[in-house]
C-alpha positions in Angstrom: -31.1 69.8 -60.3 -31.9 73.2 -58.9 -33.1 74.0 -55.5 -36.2 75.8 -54.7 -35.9 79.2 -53.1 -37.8 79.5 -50.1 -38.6 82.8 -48.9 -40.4 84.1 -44.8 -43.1 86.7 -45.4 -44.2 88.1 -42.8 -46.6 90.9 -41.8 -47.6 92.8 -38.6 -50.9 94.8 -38.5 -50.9 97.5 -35.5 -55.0 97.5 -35.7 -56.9 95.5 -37.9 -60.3 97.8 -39.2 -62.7 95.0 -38.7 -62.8 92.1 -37.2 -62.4 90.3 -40.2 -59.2 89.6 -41.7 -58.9 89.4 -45.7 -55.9 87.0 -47.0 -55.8 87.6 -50.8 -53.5 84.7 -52.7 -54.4 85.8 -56.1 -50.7 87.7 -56.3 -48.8 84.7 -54.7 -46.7 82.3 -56.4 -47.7 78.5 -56.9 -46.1 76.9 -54.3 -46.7 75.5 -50.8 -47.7 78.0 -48.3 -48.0 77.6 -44.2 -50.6 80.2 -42.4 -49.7 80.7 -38.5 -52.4 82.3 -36.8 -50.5 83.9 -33.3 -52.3 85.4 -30.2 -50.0 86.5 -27.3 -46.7 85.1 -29.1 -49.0 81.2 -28.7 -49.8 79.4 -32.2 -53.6 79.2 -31.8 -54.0 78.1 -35.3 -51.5 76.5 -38.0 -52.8 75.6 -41.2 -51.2 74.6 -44.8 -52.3 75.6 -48.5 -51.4 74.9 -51.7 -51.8 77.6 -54.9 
């Protein structure tokens, strides 16, 4: 059987424009996905989604 490749995205905004935060999955692949939510280098929030 074939493995599944697993891939680390990861994105750094300097400034976000609002204070709203916009997380657009329509261009991601099906898959299992985990969103890490850091504030001073400390997980504040950790959460898993499925496409």
């Amino acid at each position: 059987m074939p493995t599944k490749k697993k891939f680390n995205y990861k994105a750094y905004l300097e400034k976000p424009p609002s204070q709203k935060i916009l997380l657009n999955i329509s261009h991601l692949e099906k898959g299992d996905y985990e969103l890490n939510i850091i504030h001073k280098n400390k997980i504040i929030k950790k959460t898993k989604f499925k496409k």
